[in-house]
C-alpha positions in Angstrom: 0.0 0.0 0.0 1.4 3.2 -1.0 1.9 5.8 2.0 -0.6 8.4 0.8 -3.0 5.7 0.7 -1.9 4.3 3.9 -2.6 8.4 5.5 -5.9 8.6 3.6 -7.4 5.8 5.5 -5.8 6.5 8.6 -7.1 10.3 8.6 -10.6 9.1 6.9 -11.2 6.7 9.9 -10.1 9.2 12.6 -12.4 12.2 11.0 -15.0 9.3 10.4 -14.6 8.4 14.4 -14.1 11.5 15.9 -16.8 13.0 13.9 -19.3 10.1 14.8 -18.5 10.6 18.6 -19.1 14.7 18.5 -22.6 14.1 16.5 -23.8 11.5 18.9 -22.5 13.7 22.0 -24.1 17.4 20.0 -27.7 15.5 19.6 -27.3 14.3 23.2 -26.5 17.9 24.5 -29.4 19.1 22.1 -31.9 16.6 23.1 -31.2 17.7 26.4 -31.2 21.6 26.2 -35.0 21.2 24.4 -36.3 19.0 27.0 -34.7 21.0 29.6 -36.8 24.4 28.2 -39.8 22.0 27.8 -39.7 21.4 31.6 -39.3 24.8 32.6 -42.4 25.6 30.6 -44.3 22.7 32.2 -43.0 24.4 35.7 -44.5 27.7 34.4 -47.4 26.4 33.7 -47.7 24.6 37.1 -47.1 27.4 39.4 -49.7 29.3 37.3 -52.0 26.6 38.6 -51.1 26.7 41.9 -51.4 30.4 42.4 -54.6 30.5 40.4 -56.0 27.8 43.3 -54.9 30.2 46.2 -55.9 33.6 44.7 -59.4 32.3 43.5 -60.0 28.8 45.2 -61.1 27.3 42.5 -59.4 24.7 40.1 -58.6 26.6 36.4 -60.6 25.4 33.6 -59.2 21.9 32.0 -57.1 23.3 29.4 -57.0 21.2 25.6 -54.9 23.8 23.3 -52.6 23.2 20.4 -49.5 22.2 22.0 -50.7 22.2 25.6 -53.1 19.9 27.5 -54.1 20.4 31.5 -56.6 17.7 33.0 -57.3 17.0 36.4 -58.1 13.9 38.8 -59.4 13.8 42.1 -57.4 11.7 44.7 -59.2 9.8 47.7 -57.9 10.8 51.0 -55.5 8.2 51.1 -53.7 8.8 47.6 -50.8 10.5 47.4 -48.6 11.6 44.2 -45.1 11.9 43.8 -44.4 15.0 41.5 -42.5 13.8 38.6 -41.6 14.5 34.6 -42.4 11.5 32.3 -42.2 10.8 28.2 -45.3 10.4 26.8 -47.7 10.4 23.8 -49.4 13.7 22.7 -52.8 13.5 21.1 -53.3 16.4 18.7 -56.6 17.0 18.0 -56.2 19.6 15.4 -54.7 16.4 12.9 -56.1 13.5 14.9 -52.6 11.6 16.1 -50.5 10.8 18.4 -47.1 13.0 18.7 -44.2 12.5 21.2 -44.9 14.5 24.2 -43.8 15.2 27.8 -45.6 15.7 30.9 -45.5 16.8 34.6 -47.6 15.3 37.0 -48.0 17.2 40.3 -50.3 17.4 42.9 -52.7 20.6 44.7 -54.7 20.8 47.4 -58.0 22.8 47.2 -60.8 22.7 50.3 -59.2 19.5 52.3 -58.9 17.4 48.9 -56.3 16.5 46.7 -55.8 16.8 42.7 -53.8 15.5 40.5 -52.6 17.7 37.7 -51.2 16.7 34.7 -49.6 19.0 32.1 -48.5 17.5 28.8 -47.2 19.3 26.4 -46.0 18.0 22.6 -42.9 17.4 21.4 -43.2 17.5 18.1 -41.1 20.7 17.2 -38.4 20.3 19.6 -38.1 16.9 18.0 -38.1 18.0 14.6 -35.6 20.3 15.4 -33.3 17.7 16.2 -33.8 15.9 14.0 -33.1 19.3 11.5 -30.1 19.5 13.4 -28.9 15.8 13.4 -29.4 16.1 9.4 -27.8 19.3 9.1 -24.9 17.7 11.0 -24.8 15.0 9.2 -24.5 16.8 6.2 -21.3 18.9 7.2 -19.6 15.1 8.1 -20.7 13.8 4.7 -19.2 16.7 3.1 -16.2 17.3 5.5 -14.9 13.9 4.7 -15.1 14.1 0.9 -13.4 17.6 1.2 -10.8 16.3 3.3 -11.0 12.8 0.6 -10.4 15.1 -2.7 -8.1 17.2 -0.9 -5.9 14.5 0.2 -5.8 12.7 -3.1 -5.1 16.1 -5.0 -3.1 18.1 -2.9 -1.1 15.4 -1.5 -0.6 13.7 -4.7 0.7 17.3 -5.5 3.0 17.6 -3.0 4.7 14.2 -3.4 5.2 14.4 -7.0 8.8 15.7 -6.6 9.3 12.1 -4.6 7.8 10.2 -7.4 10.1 12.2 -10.0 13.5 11.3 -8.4 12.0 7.4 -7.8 11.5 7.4 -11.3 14.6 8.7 -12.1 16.2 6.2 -9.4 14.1 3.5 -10.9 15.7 4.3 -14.6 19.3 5.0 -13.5 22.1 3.1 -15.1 25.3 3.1 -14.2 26.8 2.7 -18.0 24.3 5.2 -19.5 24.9 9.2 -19.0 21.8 9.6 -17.9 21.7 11.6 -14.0 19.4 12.0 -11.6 19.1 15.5 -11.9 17.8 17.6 -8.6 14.0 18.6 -8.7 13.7 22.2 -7.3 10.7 22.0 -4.5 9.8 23.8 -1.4 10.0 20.8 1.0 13.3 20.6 2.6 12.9 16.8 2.6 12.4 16.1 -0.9 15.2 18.1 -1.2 18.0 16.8 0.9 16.3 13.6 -0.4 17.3 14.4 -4.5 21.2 15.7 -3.4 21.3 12.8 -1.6 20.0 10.5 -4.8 21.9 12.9 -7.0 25.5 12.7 -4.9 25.0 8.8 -5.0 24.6 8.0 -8.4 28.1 10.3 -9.1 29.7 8.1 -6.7 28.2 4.9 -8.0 29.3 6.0 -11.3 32.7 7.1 -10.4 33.3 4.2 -8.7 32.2 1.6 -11.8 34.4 3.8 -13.9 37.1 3.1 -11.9 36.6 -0.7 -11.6 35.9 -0.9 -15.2 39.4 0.7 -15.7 41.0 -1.3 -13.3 38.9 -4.4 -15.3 40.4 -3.6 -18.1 43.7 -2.5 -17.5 44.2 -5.7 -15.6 42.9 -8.1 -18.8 45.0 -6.3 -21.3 48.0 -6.3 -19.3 47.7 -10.4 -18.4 47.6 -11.0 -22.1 51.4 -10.1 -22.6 52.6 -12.4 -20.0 50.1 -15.3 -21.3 51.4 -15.0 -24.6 55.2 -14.7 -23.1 54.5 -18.0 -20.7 52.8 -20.4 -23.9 55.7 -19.3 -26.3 58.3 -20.4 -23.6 56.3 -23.6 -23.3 56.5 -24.0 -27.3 60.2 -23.2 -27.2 60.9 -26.0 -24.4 59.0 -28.5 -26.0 61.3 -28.1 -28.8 64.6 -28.7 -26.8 64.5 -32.0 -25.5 62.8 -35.0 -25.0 60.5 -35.2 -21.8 59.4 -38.5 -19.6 55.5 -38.6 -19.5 55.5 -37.5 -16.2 56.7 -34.2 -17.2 54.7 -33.9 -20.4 51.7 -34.6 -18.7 52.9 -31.5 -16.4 53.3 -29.6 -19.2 50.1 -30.9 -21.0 48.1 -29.5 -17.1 50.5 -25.9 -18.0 48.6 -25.7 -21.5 45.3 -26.7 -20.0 45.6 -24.2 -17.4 47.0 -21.2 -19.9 44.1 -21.8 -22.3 41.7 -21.4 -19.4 42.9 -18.4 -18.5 43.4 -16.9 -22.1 39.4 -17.9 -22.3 38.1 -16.7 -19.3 40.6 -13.2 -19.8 39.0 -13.4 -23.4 35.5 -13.7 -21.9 35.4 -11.1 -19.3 37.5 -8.8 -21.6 33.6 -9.8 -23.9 31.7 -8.8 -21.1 32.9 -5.3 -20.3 32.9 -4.5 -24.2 28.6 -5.8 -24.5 28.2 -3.9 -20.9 29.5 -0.6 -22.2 28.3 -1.0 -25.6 31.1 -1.0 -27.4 30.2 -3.0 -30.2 27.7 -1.1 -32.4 28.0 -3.0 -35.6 24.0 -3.6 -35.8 22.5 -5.2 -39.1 19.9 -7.1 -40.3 20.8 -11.1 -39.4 18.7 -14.5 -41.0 18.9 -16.6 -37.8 17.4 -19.4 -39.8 20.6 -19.2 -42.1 23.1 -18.4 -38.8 22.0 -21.5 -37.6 22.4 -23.7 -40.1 25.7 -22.7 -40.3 26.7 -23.4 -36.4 24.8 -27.2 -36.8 27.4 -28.0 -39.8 30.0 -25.9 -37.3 29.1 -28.5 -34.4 28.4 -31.7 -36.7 31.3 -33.4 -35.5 30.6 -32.4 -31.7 27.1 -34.5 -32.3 28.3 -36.9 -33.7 31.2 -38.2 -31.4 28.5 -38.2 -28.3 26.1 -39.9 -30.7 23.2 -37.0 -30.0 20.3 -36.8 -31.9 19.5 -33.6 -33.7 15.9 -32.2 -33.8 14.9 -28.9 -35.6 12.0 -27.0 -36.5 13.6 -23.7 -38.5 11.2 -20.7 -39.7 12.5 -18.0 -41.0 13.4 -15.4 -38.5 15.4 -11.5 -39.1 16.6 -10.2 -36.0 18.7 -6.3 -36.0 22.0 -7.2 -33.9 25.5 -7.5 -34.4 26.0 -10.8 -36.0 30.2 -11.1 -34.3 27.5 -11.3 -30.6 25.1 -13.2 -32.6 27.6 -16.0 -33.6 28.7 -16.0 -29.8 24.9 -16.4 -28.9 24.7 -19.2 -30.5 28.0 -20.9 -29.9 27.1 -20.4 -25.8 23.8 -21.9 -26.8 24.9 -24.7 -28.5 28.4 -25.6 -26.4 26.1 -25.5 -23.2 23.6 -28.3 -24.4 26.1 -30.3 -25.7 28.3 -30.4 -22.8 25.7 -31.0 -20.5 24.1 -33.7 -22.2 24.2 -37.3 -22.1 25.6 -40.1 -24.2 23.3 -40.6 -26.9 21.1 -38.1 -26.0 19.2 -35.9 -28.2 18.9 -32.0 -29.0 16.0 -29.8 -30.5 16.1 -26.4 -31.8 13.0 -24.6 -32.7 13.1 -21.0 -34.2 10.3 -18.8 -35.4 9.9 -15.2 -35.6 9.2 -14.3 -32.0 11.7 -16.8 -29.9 14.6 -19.7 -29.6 14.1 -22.5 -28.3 17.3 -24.8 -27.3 16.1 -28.1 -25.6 18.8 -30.9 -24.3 18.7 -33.6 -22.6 20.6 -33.6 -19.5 22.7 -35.2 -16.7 21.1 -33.4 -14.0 17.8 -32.7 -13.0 16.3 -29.1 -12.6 19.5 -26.5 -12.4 19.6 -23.9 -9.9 18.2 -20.4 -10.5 21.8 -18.5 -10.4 22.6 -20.4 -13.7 23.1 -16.3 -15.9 25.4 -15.0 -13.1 29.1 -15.1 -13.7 30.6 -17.9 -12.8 27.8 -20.0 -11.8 28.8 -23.9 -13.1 28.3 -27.4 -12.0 30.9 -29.2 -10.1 31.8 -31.0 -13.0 31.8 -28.6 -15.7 35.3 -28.1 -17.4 33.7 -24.2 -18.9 34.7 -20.7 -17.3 31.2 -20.1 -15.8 30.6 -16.9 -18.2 28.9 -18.8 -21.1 25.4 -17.7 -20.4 26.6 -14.7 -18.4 27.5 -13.2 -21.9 24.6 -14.5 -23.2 22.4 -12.7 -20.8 24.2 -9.5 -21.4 23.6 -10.2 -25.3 20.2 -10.5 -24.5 19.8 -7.2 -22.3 21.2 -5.2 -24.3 18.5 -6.0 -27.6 15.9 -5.8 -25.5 15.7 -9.7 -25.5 14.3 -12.0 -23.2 16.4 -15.5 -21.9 15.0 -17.8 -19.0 15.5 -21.5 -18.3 12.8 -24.3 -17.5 12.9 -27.6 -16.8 10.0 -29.7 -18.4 9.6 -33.5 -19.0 13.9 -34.6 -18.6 14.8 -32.0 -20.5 16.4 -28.5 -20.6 15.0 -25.7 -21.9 16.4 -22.3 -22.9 14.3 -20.1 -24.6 15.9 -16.7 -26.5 12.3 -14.1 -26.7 13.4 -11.6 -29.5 
């Protein structure tokens, strides 16, 4: 959940709560000033009474108005009645129904007997205007929290969009292109310490890959002089004198070792020139063709493990550079062979969308680490950068390469 959607619920809820608490606590307070005011008119209206009965003697007429009603009830000697206020129903006789109503019932003494009084008076309009007031309320809530909704979503969408600039920006960097993150003027202090901070670390990431590259490079070129200088000794010595076969199977482990390194010096020296785009030379390339060419390339390779060949060529055109197409293919193609089995088989299926290498194998499923440098089974006699240079063909056209494992076999699949 994104945080401005994370605060917009928070602060929805809490309005929402708060909100709901005040309204129910303002009707409360409401409800009870009007039926205060109603009581103190029912008061009124009984000491009226009461000082009618001692100026005159007489009980006043039983009263039946609009909003008011007075009766009377004579008490035996023995009743009593406790003066009290009570909810109650209020017939109006104007429109024939009941309405909510409150009452006081109080007692008065006139010539040695006793009364009871009962004032009721209707409630209708004080309840009407709460429930004006609980709508009216309402109302403001409803619309408080859809101002405080848009203004949220606008304002703060507003406000972060400097952050979502440099996150793009972030999200987009790479450290070979000259693309920067460039520093988005804003008035919030913290978006922008937070773009110098972005911007200072993408000129040190860079300076430091610049360097390493250098050093990368440097270091490859300069190990090729002493490689050549160590394999043309071993040329010279091996024309001297006669060895024992202990010492030319020494010699023999000296080649094997110097061609490893001259490979994997070759290799890496591959990589840094496909990571930094140093080979441009792009043209139109007939994979269909390019691959006809590496099967006759590898014929001998199939047949001396005795593997069975399977294709399924369409005709395919694909804009690269056909020097890291042929290496493409030769990773491709060295990979399922090596790993295969004795008599096992191999299928190649291209169309104009994909590649599909399949290969019987001597393992089961490989792990998922299989495109990073130097990642190899135990038994593999390769560098580890085959399809690490394949993967950094494939970035840098735009294609896709993933592995899967289905039914014994190996799968690697090239999505142009």
């Amino acid at each position: 959940m994104k945080l401005a959607q994370r605060y917009n619920r928070a602060n929805l809820i809490t309005s929402f709560i708060i909100l709901a608490i005040t309204g129910v606590i303002y009707y409360i307070a409401i409800h009870f000033i009007l039926t205060s005011n109603l009581d103190k008119d029912l008061v009124i209206e009984e000491r009226e009474i009461e000082a009618y009965v001692k100026n005159y003697g007489i009980l006043p007429a039983p009263g039946d108005f609009l909003h008011q009603k007075v009766t009377y009830k004579k008490l035996t000697s023995s009743q009593t009645v406790e003066r009290n206020f009570s909810y109650d129903h209020f017939y109006n006789e104007d429109e024939k129904k009941n309405e909510p109503g409150r009452s006081l019932t109080t007692m008065v003494s006139l010539k040695g007997a006793g009364y009871q009084v009962t004032i009721s008076k209707s409630r209708v309009e004080s309840e009407d205007l709460v429930q004006l007031i609980f709508a009216i309320t309402l109302a403001v809530t409803v619309l408080l929290l859809i101002s405080l909704l848009l203004i949220n979503r606008f304002l703060l969408q507003r406000i972060w969009s400097p952050f979502y600039s440099t996150l793009g920006m972030m999200k987009a960097f790479n450290i070979t292109q000259k693309d920067e993150i460039k520093p988005n003027n804003t008035t919030i202090d913290e978006f922008n310490e937070l773009n110098e901070s972005a911007h200072a670390m993408a000129i040190r990431v860079r300076k430091d890959y610049h360097e390493l590259k250098n050093f990368t490079d440097n270091a490859s070129h300069e190990m090729m002089t002493p490689l050549a200088i160590i394999n043309s000794k071993l040329d010279s010595l091996l024309q001297t004198d006669t060895f024992s076969v202990a010492q030319g199977a020494i010699i023999e482990d000296i080649y094997t070792a110097i061609g490893r390194l001259i490979k994997l010096n070759q290799s890496l020296l591959l990589l840094s020139k496909i990571e930094n785009k140093l080979i441009s030379d792009i043209q139109t390339i007939d994979f269909q063709e390019l691959i006809k060419e590496k099967m006759i390339q590898f014929q001998e390779l199939f047949e001396k493990n005795e593997l069975i060949l399977k294709q399924q060529l369409e005709p395919c055109k694909v804009n690269m550079s056909k020097y890291l197409a042929d290496i493409l293919l030769n990773n491709l193609f060295a990979n399922a062979i090596r790993h295969n089995i004795y008599m096992g088989s191999i299928s190649i299926i291209l169309n104009s969308n994909m590649l599909l290498v399949e290969n019987t194998g001597k393992t089961d499923q490989l792990n998922y680490k299989l495109f990073e440098r130097f990642s190899k089974s135990a038994g593999s006699e390769g560098t580890g950068l085959g399809l690490a240079i394949s993967k950094q063909i494939c970035n840098l056209y735009g294609f896709e390469i993933s592995y899967h494992y289905f039914e014994n076999a190996h799968q690697f699949k090239v999505k142009f």
